[in-house]
HTML snippet that shows the backbone in 3Dmol.js (N, CA, C, O; Angstrom):
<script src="https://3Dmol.org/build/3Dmol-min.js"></script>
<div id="view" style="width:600px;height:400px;position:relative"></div>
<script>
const pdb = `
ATOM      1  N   UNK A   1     -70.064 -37.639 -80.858  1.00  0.00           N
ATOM      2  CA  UNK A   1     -70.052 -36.783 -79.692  1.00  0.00           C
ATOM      3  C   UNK A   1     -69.514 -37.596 -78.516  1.00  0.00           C
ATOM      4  O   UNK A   1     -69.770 -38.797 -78.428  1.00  0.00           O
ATOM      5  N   UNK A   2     -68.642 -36.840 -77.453  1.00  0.00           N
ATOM      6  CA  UNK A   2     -68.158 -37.788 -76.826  1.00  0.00           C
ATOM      7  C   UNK A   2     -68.561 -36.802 -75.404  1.00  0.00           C
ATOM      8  O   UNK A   2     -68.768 -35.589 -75.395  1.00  0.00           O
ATOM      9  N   UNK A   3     -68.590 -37.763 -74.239  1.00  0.00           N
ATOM     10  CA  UNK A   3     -68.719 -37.088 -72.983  1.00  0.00           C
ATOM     11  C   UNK A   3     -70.307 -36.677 -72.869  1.00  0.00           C
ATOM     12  O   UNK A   3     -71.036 -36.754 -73.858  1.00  0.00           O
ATOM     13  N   UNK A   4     -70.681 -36.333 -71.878  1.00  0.00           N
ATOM     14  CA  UNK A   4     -71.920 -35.990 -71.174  1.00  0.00           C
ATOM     15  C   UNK A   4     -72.899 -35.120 -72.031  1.00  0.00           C
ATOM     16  O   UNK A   4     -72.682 -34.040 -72.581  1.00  0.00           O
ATOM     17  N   UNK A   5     -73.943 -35.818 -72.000  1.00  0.00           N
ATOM     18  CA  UNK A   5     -74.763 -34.404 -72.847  1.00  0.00           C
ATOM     19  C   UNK A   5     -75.292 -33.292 -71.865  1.00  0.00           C
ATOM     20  O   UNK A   5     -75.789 -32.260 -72.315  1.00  0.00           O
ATOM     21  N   UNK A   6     -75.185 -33.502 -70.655  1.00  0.00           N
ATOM     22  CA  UNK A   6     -75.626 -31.833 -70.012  1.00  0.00           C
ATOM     23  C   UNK A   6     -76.302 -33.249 -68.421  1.00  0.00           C
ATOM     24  O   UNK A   6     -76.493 -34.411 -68.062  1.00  0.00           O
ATOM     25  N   UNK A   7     -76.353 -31.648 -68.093  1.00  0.00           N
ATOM     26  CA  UNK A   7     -77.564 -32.094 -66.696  1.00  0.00           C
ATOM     27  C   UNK A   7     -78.655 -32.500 -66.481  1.00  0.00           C
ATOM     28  O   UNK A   7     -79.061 -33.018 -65.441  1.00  0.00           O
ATOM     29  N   UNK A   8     -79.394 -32.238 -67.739  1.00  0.00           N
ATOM     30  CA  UNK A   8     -80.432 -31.625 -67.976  1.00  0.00           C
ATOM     31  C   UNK A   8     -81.063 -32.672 -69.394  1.00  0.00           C
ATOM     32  O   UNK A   8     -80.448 -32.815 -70.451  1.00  0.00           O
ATOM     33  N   UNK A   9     -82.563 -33.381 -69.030  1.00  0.00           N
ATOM     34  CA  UNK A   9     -82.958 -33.350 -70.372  1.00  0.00           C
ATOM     35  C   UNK A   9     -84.190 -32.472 -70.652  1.00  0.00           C
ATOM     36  O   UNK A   9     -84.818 -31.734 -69.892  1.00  0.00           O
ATOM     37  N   UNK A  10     -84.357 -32.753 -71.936  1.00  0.00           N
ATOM     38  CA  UNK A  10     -86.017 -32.133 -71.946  1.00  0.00           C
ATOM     39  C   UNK A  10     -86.448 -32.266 -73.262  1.00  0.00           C
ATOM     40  O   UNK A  10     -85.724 -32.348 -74.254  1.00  0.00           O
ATOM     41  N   UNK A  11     -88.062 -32.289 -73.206  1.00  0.00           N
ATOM     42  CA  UNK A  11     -88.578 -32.482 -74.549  1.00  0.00           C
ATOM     43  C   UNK A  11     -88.934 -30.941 -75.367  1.00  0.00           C
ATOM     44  O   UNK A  11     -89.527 -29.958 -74.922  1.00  0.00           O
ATOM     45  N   UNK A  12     -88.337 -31.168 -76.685  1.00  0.00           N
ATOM     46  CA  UNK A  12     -88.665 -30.042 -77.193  1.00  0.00           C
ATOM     47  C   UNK A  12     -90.013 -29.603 -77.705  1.00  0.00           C
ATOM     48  O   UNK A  12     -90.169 -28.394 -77.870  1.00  0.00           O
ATOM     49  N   UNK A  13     -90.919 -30.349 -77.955  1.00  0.00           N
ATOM     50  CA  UNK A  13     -92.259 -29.929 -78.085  1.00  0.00           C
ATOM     51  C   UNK A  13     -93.310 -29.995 -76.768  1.00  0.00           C
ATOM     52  O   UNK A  13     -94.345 -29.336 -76.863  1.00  0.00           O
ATOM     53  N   UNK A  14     -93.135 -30.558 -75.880  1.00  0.00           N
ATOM     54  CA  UNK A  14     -93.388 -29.692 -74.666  1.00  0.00           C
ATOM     55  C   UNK A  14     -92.865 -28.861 -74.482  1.00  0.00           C
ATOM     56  O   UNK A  14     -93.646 -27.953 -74.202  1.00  0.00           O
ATOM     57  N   UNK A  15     -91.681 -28.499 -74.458  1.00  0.00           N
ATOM     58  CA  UNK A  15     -90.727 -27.342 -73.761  1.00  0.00           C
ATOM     59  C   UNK A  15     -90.712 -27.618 -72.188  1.00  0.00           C
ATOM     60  O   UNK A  15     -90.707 -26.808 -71.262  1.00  0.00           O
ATOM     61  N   UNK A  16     -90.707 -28.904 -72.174  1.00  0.00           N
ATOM     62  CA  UNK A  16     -90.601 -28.913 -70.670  1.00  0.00           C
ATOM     63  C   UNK A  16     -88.673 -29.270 -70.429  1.00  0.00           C
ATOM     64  O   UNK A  16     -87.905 -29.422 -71.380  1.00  0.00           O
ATOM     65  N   UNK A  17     -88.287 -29.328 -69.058  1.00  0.00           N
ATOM     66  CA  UNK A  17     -86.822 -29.918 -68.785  1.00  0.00           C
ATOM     67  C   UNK A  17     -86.957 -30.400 -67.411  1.00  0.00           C
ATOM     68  O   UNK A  17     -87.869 -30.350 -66.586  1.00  0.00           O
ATOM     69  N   UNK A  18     -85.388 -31.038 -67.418  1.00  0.00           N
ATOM     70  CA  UNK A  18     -85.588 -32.050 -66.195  1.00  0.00           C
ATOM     71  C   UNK A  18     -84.691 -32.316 -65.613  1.00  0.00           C
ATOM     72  O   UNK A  18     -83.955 -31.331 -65.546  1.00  0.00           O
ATOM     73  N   UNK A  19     -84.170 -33.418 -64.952  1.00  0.00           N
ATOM     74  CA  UNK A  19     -83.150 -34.212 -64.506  1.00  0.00           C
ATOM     75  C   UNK A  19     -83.268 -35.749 -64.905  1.00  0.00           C
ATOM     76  O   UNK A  19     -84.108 -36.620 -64.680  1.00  0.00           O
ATOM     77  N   UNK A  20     -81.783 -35.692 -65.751  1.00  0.00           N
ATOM     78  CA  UNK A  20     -82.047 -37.326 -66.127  1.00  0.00           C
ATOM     79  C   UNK A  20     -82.386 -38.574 -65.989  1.00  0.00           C
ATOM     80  O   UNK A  20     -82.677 -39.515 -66.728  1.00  0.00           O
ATOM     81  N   UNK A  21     -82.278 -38.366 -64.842  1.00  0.00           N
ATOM     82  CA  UNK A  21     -83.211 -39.072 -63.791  1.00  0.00           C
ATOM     83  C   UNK A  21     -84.526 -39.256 -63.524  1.00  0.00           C
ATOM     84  O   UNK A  21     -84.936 -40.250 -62.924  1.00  0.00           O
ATOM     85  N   UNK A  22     -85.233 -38.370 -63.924  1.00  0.00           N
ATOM     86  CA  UNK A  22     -86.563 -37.878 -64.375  1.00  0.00           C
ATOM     87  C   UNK A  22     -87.202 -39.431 -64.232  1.00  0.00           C
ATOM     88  O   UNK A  22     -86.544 -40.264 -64.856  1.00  0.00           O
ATOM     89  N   UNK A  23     -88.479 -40.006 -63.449  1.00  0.00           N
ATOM     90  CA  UNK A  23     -89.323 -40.988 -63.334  1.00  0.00           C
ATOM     91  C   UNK A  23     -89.884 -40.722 -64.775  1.00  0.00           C
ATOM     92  O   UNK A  23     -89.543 -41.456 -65.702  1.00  0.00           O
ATOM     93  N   UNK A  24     -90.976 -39.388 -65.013  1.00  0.00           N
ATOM     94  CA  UNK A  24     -91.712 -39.537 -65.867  1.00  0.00           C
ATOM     95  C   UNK A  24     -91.300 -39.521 -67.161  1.00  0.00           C
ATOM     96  O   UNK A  24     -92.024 -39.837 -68.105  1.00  0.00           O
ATOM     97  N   UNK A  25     -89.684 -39.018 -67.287  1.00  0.00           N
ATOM     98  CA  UNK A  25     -89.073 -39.278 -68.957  1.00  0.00           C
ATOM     99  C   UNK A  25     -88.505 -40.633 -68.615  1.00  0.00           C
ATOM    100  O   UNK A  25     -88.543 -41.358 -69.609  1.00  0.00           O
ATOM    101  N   UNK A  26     -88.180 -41.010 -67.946  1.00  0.00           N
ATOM    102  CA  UNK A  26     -87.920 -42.609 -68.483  1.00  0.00           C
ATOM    103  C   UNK A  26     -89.250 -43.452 -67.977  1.00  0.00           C
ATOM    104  O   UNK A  26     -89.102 -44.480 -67.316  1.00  0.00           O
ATOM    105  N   UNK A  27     -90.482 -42.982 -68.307  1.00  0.00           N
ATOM    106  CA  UNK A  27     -91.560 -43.863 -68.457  1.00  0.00           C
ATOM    107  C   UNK A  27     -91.704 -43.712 -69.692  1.00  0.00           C
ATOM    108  O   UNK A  27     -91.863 -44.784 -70.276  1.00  0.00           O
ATOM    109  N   UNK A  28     -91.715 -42.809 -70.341  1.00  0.00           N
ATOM    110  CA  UNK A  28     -92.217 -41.682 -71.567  1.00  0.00           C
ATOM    111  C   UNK A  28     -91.558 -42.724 -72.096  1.00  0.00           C
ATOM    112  O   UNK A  28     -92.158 -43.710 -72.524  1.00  0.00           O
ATOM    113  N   UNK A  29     -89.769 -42.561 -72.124  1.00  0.00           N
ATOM    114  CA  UNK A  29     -88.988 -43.291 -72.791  1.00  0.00           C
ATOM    115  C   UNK A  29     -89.110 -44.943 -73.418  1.00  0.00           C
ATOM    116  O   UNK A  29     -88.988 -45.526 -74.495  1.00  0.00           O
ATOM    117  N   UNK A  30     -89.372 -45.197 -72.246  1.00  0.00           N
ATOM    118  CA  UNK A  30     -90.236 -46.678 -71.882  1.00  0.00           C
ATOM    119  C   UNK A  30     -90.832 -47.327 -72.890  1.00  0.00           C
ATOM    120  O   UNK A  30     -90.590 -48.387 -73.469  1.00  0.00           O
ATOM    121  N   UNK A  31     -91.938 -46.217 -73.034  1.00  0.00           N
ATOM    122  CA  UNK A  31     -93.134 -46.909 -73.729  1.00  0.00           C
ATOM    123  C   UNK A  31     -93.140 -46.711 -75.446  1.00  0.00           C
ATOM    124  O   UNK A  31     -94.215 -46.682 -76.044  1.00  0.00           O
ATOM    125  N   UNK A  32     -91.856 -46.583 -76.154  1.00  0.00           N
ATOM    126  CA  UNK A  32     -91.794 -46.852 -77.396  1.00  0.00           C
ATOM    127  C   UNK A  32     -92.201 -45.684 -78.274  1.00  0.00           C
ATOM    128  O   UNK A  32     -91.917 -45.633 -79.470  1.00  0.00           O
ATOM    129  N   UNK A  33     -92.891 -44.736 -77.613  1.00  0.00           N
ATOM    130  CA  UNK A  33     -93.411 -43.492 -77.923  1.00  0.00           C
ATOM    131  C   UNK A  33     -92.061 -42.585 -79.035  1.00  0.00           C
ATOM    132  O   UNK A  33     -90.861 -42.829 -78.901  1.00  0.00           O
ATOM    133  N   UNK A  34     -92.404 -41.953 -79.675  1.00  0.00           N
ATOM    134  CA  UNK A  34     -91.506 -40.596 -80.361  1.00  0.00           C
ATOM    135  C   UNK A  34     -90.793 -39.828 -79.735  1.00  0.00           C
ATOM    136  O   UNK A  34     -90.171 -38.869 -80.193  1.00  0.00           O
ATOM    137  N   UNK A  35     -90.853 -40.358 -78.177  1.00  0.00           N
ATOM    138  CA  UNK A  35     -90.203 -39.560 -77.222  1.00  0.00           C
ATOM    139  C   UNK A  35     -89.238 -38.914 -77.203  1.00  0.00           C
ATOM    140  O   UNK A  35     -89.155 -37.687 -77.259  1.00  0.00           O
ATOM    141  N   UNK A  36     -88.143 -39.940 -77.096  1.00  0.00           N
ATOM    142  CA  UNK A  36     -86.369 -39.922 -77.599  1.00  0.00           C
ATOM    143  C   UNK A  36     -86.753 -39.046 -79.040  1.00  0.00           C
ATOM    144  O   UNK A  36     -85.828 -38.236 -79.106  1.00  0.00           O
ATOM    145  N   UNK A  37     -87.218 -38.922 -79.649  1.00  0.00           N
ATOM    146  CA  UNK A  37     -86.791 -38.079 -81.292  1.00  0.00           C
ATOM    147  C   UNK A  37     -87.055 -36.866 -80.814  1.00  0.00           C
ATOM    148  O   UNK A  37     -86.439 -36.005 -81.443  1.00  0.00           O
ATOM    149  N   UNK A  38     -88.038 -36.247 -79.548  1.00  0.00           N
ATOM    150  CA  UNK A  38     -87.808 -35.196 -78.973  1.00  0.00           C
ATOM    151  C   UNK A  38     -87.124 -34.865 -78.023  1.00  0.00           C
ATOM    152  O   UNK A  38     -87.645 -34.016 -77.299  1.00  0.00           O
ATOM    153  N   UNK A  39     -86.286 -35.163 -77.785  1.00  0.00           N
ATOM    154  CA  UNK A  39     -85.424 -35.039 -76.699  1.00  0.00           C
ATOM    155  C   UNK A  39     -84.095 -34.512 -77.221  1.00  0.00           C
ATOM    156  O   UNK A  39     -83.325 -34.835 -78.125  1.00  0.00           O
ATOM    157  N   UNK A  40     -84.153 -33.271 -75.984  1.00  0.00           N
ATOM    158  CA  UNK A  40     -82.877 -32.310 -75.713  1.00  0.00           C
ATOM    159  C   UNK A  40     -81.906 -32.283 -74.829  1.00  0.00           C
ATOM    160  O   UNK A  40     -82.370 -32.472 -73.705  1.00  0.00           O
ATOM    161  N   UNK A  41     -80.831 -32.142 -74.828  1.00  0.00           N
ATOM    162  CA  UNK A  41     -79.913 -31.899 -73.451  1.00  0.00           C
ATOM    163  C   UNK A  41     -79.773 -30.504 -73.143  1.00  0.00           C
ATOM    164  O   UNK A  41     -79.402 -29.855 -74.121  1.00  0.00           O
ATOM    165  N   UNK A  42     -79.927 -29.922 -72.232  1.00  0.00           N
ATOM    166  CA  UNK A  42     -78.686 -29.056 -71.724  1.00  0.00           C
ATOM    167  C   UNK A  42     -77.914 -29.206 -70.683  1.00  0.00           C
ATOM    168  O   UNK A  42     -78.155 -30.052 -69.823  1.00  0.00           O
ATOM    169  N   UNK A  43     -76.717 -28.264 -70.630  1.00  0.00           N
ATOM    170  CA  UNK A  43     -75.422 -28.136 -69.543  1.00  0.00           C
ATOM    171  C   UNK A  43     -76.005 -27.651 -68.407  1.00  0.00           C
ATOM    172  O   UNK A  43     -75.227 -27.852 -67.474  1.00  0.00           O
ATOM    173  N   UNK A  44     -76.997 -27.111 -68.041  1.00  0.00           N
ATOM    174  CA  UNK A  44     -77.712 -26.351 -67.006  1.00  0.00           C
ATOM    175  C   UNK A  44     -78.559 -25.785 -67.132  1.00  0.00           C
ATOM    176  O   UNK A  44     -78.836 -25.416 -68.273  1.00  0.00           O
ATOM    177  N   UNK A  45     -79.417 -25.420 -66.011  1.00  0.00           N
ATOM    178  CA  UNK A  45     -80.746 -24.928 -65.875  1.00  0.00           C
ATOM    179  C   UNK A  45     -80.988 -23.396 -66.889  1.00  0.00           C
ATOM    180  O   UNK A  45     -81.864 -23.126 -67.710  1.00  0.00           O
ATOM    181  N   UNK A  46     -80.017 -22.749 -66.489  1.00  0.00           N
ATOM    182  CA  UNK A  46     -79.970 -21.297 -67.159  1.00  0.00           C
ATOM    183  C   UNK A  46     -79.856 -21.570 -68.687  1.00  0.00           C
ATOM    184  O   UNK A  46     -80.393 -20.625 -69.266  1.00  0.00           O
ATOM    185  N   UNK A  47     -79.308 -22.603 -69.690  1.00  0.00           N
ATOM    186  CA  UNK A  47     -79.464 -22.881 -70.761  1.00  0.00           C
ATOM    187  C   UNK A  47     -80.982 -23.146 -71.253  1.00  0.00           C
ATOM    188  O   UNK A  47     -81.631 -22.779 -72.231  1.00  0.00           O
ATOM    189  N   UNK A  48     -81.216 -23.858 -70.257  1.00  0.00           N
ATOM    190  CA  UNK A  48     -83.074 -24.861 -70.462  1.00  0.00           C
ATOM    191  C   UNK A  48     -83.548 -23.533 -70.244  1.00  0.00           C
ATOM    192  O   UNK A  48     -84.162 -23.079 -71.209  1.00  0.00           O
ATOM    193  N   UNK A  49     -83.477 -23.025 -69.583  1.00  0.00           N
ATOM    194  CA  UNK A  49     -84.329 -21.578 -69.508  1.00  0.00           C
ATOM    195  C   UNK A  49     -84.504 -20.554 -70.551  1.00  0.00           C
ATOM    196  O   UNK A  49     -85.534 -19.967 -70.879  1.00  0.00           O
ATOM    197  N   UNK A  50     -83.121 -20.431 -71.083  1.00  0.00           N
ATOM    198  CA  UNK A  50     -83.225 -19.561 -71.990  1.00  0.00           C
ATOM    199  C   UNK A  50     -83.738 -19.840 -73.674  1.00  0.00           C
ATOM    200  O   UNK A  50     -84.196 -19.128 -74.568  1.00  0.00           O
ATOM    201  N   UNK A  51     -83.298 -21.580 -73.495  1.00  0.00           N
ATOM    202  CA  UNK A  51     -83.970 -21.674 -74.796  1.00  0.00           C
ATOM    203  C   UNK A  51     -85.785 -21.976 -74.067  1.00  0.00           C
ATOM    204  O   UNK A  51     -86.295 -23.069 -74.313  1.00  0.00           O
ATOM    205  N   UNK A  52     -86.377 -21.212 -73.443  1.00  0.00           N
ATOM    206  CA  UNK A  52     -87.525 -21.117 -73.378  1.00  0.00           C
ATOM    207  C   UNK A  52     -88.350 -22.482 -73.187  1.00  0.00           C
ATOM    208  O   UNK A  52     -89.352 -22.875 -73.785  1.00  0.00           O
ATOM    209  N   UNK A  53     -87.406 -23.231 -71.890  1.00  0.00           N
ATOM    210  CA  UNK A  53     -88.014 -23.980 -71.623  1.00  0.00           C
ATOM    211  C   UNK A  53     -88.437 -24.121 -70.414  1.00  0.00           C
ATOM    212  O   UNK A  53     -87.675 -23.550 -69.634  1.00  0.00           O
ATOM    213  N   UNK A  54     -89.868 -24.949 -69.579  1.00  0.00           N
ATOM    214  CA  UNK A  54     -90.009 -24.678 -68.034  1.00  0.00           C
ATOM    215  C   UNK A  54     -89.491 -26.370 -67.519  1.00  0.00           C
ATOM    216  O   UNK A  54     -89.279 -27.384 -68.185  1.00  0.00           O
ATOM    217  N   UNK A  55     -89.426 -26.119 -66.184  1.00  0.00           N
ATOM    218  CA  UNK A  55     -88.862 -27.363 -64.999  1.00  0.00           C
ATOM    219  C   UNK A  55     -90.082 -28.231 -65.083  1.00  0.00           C
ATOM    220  O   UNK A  55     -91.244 -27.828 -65.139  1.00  0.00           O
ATOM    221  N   UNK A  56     -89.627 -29.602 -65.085  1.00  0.00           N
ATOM    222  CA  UNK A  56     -90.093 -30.232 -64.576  1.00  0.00           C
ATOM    223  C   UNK A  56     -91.027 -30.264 -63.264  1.00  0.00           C
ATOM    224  O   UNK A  56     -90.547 -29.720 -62.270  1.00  0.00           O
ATOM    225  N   UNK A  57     -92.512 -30.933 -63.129  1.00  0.00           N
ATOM    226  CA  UNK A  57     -92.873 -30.562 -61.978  1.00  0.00           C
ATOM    227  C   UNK A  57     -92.755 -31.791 -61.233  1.00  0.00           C
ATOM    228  O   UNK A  57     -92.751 -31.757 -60.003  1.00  0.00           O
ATOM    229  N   UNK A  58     -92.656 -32.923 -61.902  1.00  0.00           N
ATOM    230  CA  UNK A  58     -92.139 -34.672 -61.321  1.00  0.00           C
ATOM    231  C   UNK A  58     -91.076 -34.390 -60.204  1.00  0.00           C
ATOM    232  O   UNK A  58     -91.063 -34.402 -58.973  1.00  0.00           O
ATOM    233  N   UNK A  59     -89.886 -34.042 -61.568  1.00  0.00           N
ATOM    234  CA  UNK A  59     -88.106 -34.109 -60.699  1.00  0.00           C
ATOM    235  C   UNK A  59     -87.644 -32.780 -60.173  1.00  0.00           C
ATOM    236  O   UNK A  59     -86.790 -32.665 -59.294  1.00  0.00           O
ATOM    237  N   UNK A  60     -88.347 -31.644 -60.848  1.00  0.00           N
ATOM    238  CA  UNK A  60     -88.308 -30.258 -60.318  1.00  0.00           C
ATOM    239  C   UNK A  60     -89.091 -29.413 -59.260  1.00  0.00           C
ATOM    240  O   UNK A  60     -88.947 -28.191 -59.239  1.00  0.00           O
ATOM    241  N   UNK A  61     -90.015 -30.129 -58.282  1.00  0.00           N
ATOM    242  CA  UNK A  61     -91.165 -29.785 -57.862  1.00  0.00           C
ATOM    243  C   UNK A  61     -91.170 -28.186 -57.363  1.00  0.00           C
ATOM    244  O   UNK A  61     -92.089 -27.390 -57.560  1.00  0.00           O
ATOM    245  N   UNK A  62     -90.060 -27.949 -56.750  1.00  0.00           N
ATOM    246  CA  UNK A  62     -89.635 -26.453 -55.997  1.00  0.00           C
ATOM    247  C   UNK A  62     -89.744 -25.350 -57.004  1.00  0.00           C
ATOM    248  O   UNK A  62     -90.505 -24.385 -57.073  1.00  0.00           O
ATOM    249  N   UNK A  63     -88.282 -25.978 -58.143  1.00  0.00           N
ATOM    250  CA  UNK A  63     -88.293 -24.855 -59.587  1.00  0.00           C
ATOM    251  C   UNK A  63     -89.457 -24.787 -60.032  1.00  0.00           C
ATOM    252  O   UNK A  63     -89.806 -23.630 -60.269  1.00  0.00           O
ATOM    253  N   UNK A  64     -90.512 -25.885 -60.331  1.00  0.00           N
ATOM    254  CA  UNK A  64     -91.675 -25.742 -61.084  1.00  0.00           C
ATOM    255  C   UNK A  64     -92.856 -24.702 -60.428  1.00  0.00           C
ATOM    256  O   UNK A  64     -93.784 -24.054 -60.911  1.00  0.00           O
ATOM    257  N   UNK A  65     -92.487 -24.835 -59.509  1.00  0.00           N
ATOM    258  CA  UNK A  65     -93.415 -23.685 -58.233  1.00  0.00           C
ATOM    259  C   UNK A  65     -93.389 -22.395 -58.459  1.00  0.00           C
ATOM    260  O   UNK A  65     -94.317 -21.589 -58.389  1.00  0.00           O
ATOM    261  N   UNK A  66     -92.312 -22.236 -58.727  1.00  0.00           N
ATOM    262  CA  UNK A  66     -91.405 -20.820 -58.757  1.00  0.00           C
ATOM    263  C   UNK A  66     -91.519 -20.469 -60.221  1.00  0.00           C
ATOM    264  O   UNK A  66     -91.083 -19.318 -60.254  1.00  0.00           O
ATOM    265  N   UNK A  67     -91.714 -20.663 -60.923  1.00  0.00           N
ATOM    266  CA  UNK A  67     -91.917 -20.510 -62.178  1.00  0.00           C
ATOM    267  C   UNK A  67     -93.521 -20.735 -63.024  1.00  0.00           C
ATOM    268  O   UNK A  67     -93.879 -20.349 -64.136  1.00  0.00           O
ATOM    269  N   UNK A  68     -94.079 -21.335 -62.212  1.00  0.00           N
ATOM    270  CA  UNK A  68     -95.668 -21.298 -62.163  1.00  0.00           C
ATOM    271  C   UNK A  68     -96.105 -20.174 -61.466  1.00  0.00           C
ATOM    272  O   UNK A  68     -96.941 -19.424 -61.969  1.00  0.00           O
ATOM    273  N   UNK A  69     -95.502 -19.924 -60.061  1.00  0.00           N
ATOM    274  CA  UNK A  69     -95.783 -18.206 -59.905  1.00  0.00           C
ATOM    275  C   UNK A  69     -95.211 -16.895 -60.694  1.00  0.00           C
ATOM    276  O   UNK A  69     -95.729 -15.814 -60.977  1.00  0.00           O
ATOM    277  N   UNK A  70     -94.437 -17.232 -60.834  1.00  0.00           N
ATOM    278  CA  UNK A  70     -94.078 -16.358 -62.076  1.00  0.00           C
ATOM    279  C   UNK A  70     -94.678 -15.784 -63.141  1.00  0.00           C
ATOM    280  O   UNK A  70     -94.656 -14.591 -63.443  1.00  0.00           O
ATOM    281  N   UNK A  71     -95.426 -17.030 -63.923  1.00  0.00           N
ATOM    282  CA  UNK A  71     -95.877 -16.668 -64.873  1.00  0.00           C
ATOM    283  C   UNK A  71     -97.502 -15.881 -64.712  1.00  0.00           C
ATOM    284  O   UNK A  71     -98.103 -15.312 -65.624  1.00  0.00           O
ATOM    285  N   UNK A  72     -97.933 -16.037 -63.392  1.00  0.00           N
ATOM    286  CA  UNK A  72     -99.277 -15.102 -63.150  1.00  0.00           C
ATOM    287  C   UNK A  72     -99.142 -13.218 -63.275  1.00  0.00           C
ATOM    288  O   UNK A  72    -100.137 -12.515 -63.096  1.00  0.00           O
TER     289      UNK A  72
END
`;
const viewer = $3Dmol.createViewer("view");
viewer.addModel(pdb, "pdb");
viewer.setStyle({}, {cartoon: {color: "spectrum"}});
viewer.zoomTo();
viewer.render();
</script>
């Protein structure tokens, strides 16, 4: 595979997503954990969304808001 994997990472058994940048996935990453074997990319938010995943509340704090009200 060549070129960028997306904007976006996220773990697939959380179903959480992020920005690659993400503090708490590169702690996750860090610590030797199974982490990376769950880990997803997408091209954008509307992808992470649709495969039924929620924002980050670390690197996403605003989206995660908005989508925590949502779901009430």
């Amino acid at each position: 595979m060549t070129g960028t994997p997306g904007k976006f990472g996220g773990h697939r058994k959380r179903r959480v997503y992020g920005l690659l940048t993400c503090k708490a996935a590169r702690r996750a990453l860090g610590t030797g954990s199974s982490y990376a074997q769950q880990r997803v990319f997408f091209i954008d938010e509307a992808t992470a969304r649709a495969a039924g995943y929620r924002p980050c509340s670390t690197c996403m704090p605003d989206e995660h808001k908005v989508w925590k009200a949502a779901q009430k």
